[in-house]
N, C-alpha and C positions, 0 to 999 in steps of 0.2 A: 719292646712294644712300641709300635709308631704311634706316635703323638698326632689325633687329629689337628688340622687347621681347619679355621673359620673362615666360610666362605666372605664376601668380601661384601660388607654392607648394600652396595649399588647394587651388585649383582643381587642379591635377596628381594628387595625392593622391588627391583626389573619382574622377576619372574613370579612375587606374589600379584603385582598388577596384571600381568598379564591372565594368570589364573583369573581372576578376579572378572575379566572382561570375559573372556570365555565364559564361565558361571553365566552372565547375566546377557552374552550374547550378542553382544558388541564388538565392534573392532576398539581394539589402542588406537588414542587417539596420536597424531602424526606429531613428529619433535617441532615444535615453532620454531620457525624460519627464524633468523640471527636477524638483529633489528641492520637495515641497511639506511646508510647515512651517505650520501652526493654529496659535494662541495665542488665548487667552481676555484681553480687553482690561477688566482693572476700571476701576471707576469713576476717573475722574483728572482734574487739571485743567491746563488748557495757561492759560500767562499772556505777559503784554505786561514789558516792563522798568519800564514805569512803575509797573504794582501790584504789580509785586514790592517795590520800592521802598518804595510805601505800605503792603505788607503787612510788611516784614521791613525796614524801614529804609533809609538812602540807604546807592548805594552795594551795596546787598545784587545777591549771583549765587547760582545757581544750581549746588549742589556735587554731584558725583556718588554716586549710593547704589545702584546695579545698571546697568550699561550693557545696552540693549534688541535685540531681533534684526536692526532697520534703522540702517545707519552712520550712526553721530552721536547718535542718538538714546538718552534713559535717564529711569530715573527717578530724579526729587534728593531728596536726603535730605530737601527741606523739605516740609512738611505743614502744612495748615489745616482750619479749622472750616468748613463749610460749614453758615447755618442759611436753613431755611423758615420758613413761614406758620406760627403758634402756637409760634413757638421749636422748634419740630423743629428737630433738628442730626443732621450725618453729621461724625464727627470725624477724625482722620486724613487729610483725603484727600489722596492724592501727587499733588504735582506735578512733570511731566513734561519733561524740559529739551530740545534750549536753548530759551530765549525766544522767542513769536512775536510777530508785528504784533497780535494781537487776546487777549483773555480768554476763556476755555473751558472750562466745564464736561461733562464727560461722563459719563451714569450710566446704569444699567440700570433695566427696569419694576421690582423690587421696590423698588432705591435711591429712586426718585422715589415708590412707595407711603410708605417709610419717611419720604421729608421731608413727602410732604403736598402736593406740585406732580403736574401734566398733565405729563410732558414731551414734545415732538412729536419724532416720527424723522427727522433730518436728518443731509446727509453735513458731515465735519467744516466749519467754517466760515462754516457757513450757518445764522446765529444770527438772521437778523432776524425779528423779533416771535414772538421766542421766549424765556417766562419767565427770572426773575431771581432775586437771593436775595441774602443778607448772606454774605461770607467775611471770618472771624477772622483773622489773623496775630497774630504776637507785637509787632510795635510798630501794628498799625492795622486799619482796619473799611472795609472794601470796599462800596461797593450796587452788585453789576451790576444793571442795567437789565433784561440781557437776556440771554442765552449761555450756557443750561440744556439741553442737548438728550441724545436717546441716538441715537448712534452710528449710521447703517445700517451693515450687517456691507458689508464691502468685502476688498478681494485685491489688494495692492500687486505689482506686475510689473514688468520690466524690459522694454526692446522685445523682445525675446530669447526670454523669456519668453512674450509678448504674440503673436508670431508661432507659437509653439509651437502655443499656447492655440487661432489663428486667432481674437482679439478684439483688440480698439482700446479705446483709453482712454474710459470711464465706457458703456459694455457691458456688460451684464449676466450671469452664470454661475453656474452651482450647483455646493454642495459637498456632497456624500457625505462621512458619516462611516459607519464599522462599528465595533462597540465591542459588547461580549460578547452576542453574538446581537441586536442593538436595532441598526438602518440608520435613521438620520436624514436629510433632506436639507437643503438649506438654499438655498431659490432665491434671487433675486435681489441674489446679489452683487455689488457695485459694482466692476470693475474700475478704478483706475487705474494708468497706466504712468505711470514716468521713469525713466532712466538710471543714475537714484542706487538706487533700489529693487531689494531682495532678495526672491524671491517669498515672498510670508507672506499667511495670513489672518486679520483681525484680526475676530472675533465675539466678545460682551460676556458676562458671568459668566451672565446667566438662559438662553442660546443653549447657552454650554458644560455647565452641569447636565443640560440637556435630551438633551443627545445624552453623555452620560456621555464629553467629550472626554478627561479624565484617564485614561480604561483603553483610548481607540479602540485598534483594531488596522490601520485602514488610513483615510486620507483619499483623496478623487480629486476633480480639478476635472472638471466636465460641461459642455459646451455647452449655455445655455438655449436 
């Protein structure tokens, strides 16, 4: 004799509401939208364990100075000198913990006016033949090579998320801001998904002036 199995609580649930609206001649009402959260991404630098090392001595980690809107992620207290071409310097800049495989710089068009460099628009981690420059620490003197870029604006998701959305990872999508009478849009943003990710958009400080992110009154993702 086959042994029934039990259908599967949601699924129960799903199909007695649905009955239920039908009876009384309604539609189900729509899944609510996944709360969407903008963030304006400054300038900042992701680093390897090794140049930390050489930047802040052996042995040196990475201490926490503000934990960030995605799990795990913050900015650490330590800071450095980033200089350009003719001694141009951007001082301060944070770096962003924990530690990756790679060195990374990230700045906006005016940051890269200030130092003196082209920067090319790249998504994180795709530094090849793309400018370099000196970073200061307190015990040492960095040359990258090369891992100078600014940021394409992108939109971290969760598959959850990503289903909502009806997009797939590195997919492209636009965001609507409204912000006191002034509607901005902002096309091709980079989706990517993982499991780990909190829906957030990450666009760089010259994106957020523009669209006066600090007073918006509403964001919305759009289908490109």
């Amino acid at each position: 004799m086959t042994a029934l199995v039990a259908p599967n609580r949601s699924i129960v649930e799903s199909l007695v509401r649905q009955s239920l609206f039908r009876e009384i001649g309604r539609e189900q009402p729509a899944t609510p939208a996944p709360t969407l959260v903008v963030n304006s991404s400054a300038r900042h630098m992701h680093i390897s364990p090794e140049n930390l090392e050489l930047l802040f001595g052996k042995g040196a980690e990475l201490t926490v100075h503000k934990w960030l809107y995605q799990e795990g992620q913050f900015a650490a207290q330590q800071t450095v000198t980033l200089i350009g071409p003719r001694k141009r310097i951007i001082p301060n800049l944070r770096i962003l913990g924990p530690c990756r495989n790679l060195t990374q710089i990230e700045l906006a068009i005016t940051d890269s006016i200030q130092l003196g460099i082209d920067v090319p628009l790249r998504m994180s981690g795709d530094i090849e033949g793309t400018p370099g420059g000196y970073v200061m620490g307190p015990k040492g003197l960095l040359e990258m090579k090369h891992g100078i870029i600014r940021a394409a604006r992108h939109v971290h998701m969760s598959p959850s998320d990503a289903k909502f959305h009806n997009v797939k990872h590195l997919d492209k999508i636009t965001l609507k801001v409204d912000s006191k009478g002034c509607r901005t849009r902002f096309d091709d943003l980079i989706v990517r998904v993982d499991s780990s990710f909190k829906l957030e958009v990450h666009i760089d400080t010259d994106e957020a002036n523009a669209c006066d992110l600090e007073h918006a009154t509403k964001v919305e993702l759009l289908k490109s």
